[in-house]
N, C-alpha and C positions, 0 to 999 in steps of 0.2 A: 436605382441605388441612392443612400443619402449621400450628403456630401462627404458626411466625414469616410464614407468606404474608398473613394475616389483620394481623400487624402494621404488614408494608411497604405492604398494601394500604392500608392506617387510614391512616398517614404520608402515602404519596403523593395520596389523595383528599383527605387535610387539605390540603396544598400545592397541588394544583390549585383547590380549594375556596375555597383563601385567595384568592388569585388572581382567581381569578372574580369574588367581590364587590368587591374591590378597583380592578378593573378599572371593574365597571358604578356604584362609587361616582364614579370618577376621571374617564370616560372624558370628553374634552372634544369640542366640536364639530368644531372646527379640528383638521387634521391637525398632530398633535406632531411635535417633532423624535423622531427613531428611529435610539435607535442600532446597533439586529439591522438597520436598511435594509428593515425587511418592503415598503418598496411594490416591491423590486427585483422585475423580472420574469426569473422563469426556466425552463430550459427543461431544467434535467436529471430524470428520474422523469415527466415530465409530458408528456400527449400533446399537449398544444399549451400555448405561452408562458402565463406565468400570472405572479400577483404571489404573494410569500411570504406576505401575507399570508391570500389566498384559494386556496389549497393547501391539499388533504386530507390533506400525506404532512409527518414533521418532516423540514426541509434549511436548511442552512448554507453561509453563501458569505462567503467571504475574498475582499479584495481585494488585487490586487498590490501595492499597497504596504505592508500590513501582512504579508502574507508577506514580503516582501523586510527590513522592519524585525527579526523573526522572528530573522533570521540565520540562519537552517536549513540543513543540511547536509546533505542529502536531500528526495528530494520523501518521503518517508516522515515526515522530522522537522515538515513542513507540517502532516501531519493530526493532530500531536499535539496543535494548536492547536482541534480541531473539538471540541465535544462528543458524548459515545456512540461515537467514534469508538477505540478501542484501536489503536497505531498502536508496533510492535516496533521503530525506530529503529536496532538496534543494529547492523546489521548491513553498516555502511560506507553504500555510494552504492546501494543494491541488495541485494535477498536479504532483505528485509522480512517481518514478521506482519504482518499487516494483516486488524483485522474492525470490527463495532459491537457495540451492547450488546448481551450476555447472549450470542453468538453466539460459539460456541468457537474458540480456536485450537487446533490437535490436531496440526497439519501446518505446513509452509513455506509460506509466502508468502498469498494473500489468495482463499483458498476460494470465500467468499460473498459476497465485493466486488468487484463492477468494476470496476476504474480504465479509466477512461477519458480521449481529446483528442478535443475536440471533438465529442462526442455517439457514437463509436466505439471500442471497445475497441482499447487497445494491444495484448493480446492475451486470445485468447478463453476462456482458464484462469488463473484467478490464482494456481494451485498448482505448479503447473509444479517439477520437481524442477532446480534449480539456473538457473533462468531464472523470473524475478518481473517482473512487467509493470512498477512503479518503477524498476527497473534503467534502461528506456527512457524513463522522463518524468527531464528536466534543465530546472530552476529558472532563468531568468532573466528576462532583461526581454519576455520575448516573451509571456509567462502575462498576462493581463488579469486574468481573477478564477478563483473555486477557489466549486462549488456540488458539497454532498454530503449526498447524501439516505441517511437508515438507514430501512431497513424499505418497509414501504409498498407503493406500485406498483412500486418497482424489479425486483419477481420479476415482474410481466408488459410493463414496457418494455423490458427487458434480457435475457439470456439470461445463466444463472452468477450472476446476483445476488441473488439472497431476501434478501442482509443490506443491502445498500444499491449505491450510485454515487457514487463520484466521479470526476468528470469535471472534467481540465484544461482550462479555457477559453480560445484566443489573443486577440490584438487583432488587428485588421483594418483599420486604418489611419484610421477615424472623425475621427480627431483628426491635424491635421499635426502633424508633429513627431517627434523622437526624444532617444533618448540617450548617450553612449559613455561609458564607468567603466573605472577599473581599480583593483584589489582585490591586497593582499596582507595575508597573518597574519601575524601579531606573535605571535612564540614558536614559528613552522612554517616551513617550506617552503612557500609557492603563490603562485604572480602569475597572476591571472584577470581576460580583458580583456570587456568588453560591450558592443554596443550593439544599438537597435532604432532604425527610421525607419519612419513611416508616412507618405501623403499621397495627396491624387488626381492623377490623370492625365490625368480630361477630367471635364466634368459627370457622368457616372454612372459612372465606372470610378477606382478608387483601389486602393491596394497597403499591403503591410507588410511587412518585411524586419527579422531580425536574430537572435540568437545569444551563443554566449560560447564562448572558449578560455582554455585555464586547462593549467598545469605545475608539477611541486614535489612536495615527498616528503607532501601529505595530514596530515592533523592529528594520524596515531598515528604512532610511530616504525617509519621502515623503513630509513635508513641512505641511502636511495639517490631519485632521481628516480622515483615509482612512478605520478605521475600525469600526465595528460599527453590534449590533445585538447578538445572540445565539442562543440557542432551550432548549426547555423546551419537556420533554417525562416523560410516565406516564404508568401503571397498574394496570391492578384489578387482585387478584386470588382468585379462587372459588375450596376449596376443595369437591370432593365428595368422598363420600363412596366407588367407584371403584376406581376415580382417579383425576382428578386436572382439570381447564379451567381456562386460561387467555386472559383479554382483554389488550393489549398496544395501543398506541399511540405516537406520533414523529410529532413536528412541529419543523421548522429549516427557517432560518429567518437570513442569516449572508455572509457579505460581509470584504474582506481582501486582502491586495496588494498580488500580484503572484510576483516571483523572473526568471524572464528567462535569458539564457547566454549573459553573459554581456561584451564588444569591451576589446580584450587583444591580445598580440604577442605571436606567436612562436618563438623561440629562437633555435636552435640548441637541435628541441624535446619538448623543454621546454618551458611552459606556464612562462608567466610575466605579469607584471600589465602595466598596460599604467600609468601614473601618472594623477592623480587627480580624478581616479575612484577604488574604494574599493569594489574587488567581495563582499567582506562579509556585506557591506553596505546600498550599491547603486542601486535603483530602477529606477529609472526613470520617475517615478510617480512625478507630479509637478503643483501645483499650475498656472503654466503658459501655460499649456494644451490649445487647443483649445479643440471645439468639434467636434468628431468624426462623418464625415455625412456618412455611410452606406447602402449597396442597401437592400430591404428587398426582399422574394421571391415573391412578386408580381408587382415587380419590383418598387417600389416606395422608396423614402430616409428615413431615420432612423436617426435622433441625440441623438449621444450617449456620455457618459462623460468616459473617458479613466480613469479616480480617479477610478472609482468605483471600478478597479481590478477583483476579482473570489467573483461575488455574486450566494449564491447560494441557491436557497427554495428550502423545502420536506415540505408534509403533509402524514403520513401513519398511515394506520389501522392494525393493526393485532388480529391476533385470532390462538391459539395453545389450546391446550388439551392430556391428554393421559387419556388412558382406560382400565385396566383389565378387560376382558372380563369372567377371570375363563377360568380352565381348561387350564393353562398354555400362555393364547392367550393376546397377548395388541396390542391396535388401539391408534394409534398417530399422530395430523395430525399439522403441522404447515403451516397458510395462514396469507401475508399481503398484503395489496396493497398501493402503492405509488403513487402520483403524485410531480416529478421532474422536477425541471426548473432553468432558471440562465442565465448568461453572464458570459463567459472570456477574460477579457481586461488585456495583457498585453503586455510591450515593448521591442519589440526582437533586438539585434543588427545586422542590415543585414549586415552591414561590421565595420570595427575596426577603422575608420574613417579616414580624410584628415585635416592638419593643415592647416590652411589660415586665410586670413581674410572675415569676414563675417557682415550683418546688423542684430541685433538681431529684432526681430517679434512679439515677445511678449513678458510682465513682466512689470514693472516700467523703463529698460531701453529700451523699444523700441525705433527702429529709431536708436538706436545707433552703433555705429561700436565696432566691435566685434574680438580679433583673440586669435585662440586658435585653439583645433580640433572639429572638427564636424562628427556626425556619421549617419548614414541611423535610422534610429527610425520607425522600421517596427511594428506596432500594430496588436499584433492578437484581433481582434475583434469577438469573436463568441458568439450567442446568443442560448444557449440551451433552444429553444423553447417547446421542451417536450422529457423528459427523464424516462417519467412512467412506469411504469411496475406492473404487477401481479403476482403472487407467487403463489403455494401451492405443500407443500411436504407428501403425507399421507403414512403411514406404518404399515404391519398389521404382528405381528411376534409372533414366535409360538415356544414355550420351550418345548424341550422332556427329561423328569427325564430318563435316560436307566437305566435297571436291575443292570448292576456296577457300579452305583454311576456318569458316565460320564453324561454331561447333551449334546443336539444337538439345538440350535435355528439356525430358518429358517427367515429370515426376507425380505418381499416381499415391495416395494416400487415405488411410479410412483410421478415423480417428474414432475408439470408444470409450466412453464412460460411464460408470454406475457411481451417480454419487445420494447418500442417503442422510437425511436432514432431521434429527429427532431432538426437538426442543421443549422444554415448560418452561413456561413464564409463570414469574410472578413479584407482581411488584407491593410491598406493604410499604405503610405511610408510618413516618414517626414525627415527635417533634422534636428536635434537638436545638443543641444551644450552635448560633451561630457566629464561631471560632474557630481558628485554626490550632490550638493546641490542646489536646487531649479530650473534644467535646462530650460532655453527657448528655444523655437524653437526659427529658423533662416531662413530671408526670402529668398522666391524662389521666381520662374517666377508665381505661381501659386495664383488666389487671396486670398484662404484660407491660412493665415500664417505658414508655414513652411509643406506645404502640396508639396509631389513632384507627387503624384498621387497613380495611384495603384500599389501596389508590385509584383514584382516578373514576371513584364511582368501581370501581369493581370492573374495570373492563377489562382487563391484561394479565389474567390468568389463564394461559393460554395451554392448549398440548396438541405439538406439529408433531407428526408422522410423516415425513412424507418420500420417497424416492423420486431422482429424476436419474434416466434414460439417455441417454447421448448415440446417436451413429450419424458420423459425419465424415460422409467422403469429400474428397477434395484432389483436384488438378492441378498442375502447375506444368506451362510450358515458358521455357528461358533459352534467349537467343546470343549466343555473342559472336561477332563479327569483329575484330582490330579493336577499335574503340567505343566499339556500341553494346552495350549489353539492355537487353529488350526481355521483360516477362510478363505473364498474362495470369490468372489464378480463378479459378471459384470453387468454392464453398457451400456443400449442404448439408445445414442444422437440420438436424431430425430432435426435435424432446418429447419424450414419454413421460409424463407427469402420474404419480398414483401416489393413493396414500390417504390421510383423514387429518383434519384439524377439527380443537372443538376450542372453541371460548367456554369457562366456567361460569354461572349465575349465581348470583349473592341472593340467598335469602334469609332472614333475619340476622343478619350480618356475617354467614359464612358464605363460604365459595365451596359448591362443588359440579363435577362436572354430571351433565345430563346426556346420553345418547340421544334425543330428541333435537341436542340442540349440534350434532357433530355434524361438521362439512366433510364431503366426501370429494376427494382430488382424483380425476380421471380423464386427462385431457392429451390431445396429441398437436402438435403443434410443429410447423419448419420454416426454413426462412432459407434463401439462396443468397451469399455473398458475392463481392468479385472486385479485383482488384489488379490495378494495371499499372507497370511504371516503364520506364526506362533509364537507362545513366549513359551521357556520353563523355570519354576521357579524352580533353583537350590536348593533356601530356600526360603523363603521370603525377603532375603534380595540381592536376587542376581539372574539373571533373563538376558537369550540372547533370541536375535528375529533374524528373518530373512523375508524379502520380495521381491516381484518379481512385477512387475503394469506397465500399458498401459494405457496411458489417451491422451484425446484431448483436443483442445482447438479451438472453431470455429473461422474464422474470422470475424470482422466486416462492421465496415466503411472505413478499412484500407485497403479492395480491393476495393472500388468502384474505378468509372473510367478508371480502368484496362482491367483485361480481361472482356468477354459478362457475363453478371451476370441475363441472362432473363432464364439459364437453357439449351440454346445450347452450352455452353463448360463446362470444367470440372474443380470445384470448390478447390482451394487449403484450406488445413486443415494445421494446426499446430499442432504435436501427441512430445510426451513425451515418452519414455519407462524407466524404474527405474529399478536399482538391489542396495537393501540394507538389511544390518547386521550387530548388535550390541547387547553388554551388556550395562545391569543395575543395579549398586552397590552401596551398604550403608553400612558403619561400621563406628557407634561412631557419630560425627558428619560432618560428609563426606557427599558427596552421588556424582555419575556421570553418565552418559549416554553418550557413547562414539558410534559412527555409521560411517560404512564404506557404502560409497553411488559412483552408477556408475546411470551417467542421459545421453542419447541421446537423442536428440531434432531434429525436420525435421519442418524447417516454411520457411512459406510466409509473407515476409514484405514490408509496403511501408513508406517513409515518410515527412511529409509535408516537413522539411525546407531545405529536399534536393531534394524533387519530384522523388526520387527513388526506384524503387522497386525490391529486392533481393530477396535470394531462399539460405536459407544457411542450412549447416547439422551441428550439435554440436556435439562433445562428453567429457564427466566431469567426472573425477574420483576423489574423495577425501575420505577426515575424517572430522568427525564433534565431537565434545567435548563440554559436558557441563557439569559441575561441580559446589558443593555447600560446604560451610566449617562453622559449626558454632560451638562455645565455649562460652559458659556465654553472656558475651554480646554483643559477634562479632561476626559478618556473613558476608562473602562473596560469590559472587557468580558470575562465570563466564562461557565465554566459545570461541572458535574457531574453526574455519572452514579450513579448507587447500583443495583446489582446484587446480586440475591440467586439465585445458578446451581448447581443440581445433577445428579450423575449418576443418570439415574433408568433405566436400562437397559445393561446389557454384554454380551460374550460369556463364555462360563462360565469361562474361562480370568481374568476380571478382577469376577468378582462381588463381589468385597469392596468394590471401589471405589463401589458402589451408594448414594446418599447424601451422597455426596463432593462437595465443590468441584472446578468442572474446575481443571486444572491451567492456572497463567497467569489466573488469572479472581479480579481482586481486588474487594473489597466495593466500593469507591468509586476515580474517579479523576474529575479537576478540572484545571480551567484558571483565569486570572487575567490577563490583561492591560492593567494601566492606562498612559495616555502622557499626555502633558502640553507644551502647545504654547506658548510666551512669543516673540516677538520673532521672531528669528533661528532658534532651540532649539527642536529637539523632542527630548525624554526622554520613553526608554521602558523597561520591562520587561515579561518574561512568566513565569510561574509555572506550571508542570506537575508535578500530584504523583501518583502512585498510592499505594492501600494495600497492607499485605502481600498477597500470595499464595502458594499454594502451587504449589512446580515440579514437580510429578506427580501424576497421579492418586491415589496411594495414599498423601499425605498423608504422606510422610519427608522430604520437604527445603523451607522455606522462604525465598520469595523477598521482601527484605525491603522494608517501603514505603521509597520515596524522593521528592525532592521536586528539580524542576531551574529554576535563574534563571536567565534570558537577559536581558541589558539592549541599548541603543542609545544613541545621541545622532546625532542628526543637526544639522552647524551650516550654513547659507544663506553660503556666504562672499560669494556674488553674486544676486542673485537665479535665476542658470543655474547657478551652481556648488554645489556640495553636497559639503562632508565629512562622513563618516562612521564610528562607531565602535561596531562591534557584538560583543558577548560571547556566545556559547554556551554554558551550562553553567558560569554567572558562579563559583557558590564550589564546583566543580571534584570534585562530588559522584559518588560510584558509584551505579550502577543497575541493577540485577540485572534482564536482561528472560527468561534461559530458563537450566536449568540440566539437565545430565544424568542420567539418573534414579537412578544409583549413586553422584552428587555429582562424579564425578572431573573435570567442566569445567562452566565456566558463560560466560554474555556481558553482558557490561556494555554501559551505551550511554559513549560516548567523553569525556573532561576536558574541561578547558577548552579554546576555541579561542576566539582574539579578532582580529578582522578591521577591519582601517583601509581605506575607499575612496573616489574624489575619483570625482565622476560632475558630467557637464556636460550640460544640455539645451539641444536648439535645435529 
């Protein structure tokens, strides 16, 4: 080992260690007030409900209304609030990073995390090339609480997860009552309206109902109305005498600008702005757009409107239940099925642009001469022609009372999936003026106004077809004895791969697609997980785990056109291995969960906006901390992560990198939440900082630390009525979350945005 592992190790066994005695000096008889909520019982990573505090695995749950106070602008900006969790924000309403600690981001979107509603993936890849499962979770009053497990059992309760779960919670109507709000920003465009209602219907059947729609140009500048839509979701539950059946529902109907890296310099490492364009602002979205002509896969043209940004529809059905059978046995099965679809329209910087002088092409000054810089305005244009899928999780688990009081469950489960991925790419080059207020294009040789053709050399006109297969049974045996609870787990992925991709060929300057040139997808492929913990409860108030887990994660669309994908070569996997241990303490009103975690990671990546595909190995050693502190009317609650991650294998083409910090992988990142309650008033704020990182592997560009405050106030004007005042990104700070590996664009997360809303309960 090097030295510094032997030091992190020293720290974080000091920190857990402190912990420990401090616990069994403190621990009192009486259960404390808790401000982590360790007695909540949950049920995500766990084969049957359990309380946080007698869980083997570390997991975090938010509740609705401290999300809602949050002010978050994404379900993505939700998990910035989690600890261990890394959570890439920047990218508008959709099109996220998302992982945990030590666990790399290399690619789009959420490789090795699930997201999940309701115990079911939204969808069954969290990588998906321009389609990210956040894109489909929308924050409002319908979410009850937010439980997210890193590491652990997630690689054999979940398929795609080794790095963790989380899973969106609803409400279900428990409680009568609802709410209706309506929200607009101050210093933006948006009026967004809400409500939920739940109630019963008879003695054992009750409901829940509600939604949000919302309109306005979004919180970057885009000149024009760019948002627009919501979803509205819904249940029934039907008690029975054994056990429970619910019916839901989810319709989703909402479009929103996407934020991609946006034309800036390197500097000696360091990112700069260009003048006259503000990461934290500036979209590119403009009123002076042309339309977008596109090949469709039957080779004919498509016009499209570049405004529209990340629109995206669901309709789904589901259906759950659980069962006491007697005699110790319960059947539980959770099914939904989706049909997903949408476009993503957004404007990439291919390069950081050239001053000159230029003839503008479009706006009210056309025709005119024009000097300033101008930049490549590469649109990705994809049309998520079908993103459906089918679900069903069924489990059939069986409790054994033993003669000493220990009990044994065995719990048997087959998880399956049909999820279907039908994409067109395509991406056209412009040149536009580089600005963040109302940009025109600028004319070329081309007769479409500021059209320079296809990008990137024509390679990224793409049409995926493809299905993937799922059948994955899975074990789980769980032991508990007085103070021990002991569980064992594995897991086997089966994927079915089928289906066709083709790349388009440009010739004399058009694209069309040839059957000559189409990939045909026909592979089978499986992987067995497993995963092992234990928790022993010192009192009730104080409580270490330890775990050991193996998980995969398949790939998707991110090897087509690679290697032969028909089944005569050998299919690269992305696997996770985890070793973690922590305590669990509460005295007074304290509480914390401190976790020492070691991640190795072996993947296969490719990626569009640099057409490359690598082969790297990880290894991450840290600590994780979260902590809660409340006294009368003040509560805080925070936590940080300390990661120490390297590249410790490549392909020969990037061996220097060996040694490296991954790219995007900063030493520490933190949270801070204190609020404070008097009267009428509640104030609050939230603090989320990371450290520097570096934006590539090969260690030339630095992404600098930054640190973002969010506040609230919320005032009782009635006891039903409620104003509120919430700030995002209070002192209006940049935040570098990805940059490109030449420097020529980077992506910031968004300025300020502050939001006034009257909401009434009844």
């Amino acid at each position: 080992m090097q030295p510094r592992t032997f030091k992190l190790g020293g720290i974080a066994a000091a920190v857990a260690t402190a912990v420990l005695h401090m616990g069994t000096a403190a621990a009192q008889e009486a259960t404390p007030a808790d401000g982590l909520n360790m007695e909540r019982v949950v049920v995500t990573g766990t084969s049957t409900a359990s309380s946080k505090m007698k869980t083997s695995v570390s997991i975090s749950t938010l509740e609705g209304d401290a999300i809602k106070n949050a002010a978050p602008l994404s379900a993505a900006e939700v998990l910035r609030s989690v600890p261990g969790v890394r959570s890439e924000s920047s990218g508008g309403e959709g099109n996220a990073n998302i992982t945990v600690r030590g666990v790399p981001i290399s690619a789009g979107g959420a490789r090795y995390v699930q997201i999940q509603e309701d115990g079911l993936p939204v969808l069954q890849s969290g990588d998906f090339n321009f389609i990210t499962p956040d894109s489909y979770v929308k924050i409002d009053g319908t979410l009850d609480h937010l439980e997210v497990v890193r590491g652990g059992s997630a690689s054999t309760l979940a398929t795609n997860a080794p790095g963790g779960i989380i899973n969106f919670i609803s409400k279900t109507g428990e409680e009568k009552g609802g709410h209706i709000g309506i929200s607009r920003g101050l210093g933006y465009d948006e009026t967004r309206y809400d409500f939920d209602y739940g109630a019963p219907i008879s003695d054992k059947t009750r409901f829940f109902i509600g939604g949000n729609y919302r309109s306005g140009e979004g919180v970057r500048n885009t000149g024009m109305s760019t948002e627009g839509g919501g979803q509205i979701r819904g249940n029934i539950t039907h008690e029975l005498d054994n056990g429970w059946i619910r019916l839901s529902f989810k319709h989703v109907d909402d479009k929103s600008p996407t934020a991609l890296p946006v034309p800036v310099q390197v500097v000696n490492q360091q990112i700069t702005e260009i003048p006259g364009i503000d990461p934290r602002t500036v979209s590119f979205y403009s009123p002076y757009w042309v339309r977008d002509v596109v090949l469709t896969k039957n080779n004919t043209t498509e016009s499209t409107n570049v405004n529209d940004g990340l629109h995206v529809k669901s309709d789904s059905i589901g259906l759950e239940g659980q069962l006491n059978l007697g005699d110790g046995w319960t059947l539980s099965d959770k099914f939904r099925t989706s049909n997903n679809s949408g476009r993503f329209s957004g404007v990439f910087a291919g390069n950081n642009g050239t001053v000159g002088t230029y003839t503008i092409a479009t706006g009210p000054n056309k025709g005119q001469s024009w000097t300033g810089r101008a930049f490549s305005a590469v649109v990705f244009n994809t049309s998520i022609d079908d993103a459906g899928n089918t679900l069903n999780d069924t489990k059939l688990a069986k409790t054994f009372k033993l003669a000493d009081g220990s009990k044994l469950t065995t719990t048997a489960g087959l998880y399956l999936s049909n999820q279907k991925l039908g994409l067109t790419w395509n991406f056209n080059e412009y040149l536009m003026q580089a600005t963040g207020d109302k940009p025109a294009l600028l004319q070329t040789a081309s007769g479409t106004p500021g059209l320079v053709g296809p990008a990137f050399g024509g390679c990224c006109s793409r049409a995926v077809d493809v299905e993937y297969k799922l059948t994955s049974p899975y074990l789980n045996v769980g032991y508990e004895a007085g103070p021990v609870n002991v569980d064992a787990s594995v897991r086997n992925d089966r994927q079915r791969a089928s289906g066709t991709a083709n790349i388009a060929t440009l010739s004399n300057g058009s694209l069309r697609y040839d059957a000559a040139t189409q990939q045909f997808v026909d592979y089978k492929i499986n992987h067995t997980s497993y995963s092992v913990g234990g928790n022993y409860a010192f009192n009730k108030n104080l409580s270490a785990f330890a775990r050991v887990s193996d998980g995969v994660s398949f790939n998707a669309d991110r090897i087509l056109f690679g290697t032969p994908l028909d089944g005569s070569a050998p299919i690269n996997i992305n696997t996770v291995k985890q070793l973690e241990g922590g305590v669990k303490w509460r005295s007074g009103g304290i509480s914390t969960f401190v976790t020492l975690f070691q991640a190795k990671t072996d993947e296969s990546n490719y990626e569009a906006t640099t057409q490359r595909s690598t082969s790297n190995k990880y290894d991450a050693k840290g600590v994780e901390l979260e902590g809660a502190y409340s006294v009368g009317g003040f509560r805080i609650t925070g936590g940080m992560t300390y990661t120490d991650a390297k590249i410790v294998g490549t392909a020969a083409a990037d061996v220097a990198n060996i040694g490296n910090t991954p790219r995007r992988q900063a030493k520490y990142i933190y949270q801070l939440s204190p609020s404070y309650t008097f009267d009428d008033v509640v104030v609050g704020a939230s603090l989320i900082g990371t450290g520097k990182s570096w934006g590539d592997d090969a260690h030339t560009i630095i992404l600098p630390a930054y640190e973002v405050v969010s506040a609230f106030v919320n005032y009782s004007v009635t006891p039903k009525t409620t104003l509120s005042l919430r700030v995002n990104n209070l002192f209006n700070k940049i935040g570098y979350t990805e940059v490109e590996s030449d420097g020529h664009a980077a992506r910031s997360i968004s300025g300020r945005a502050a939001q006034l809303s009257l909401s009434y309960a009844f």
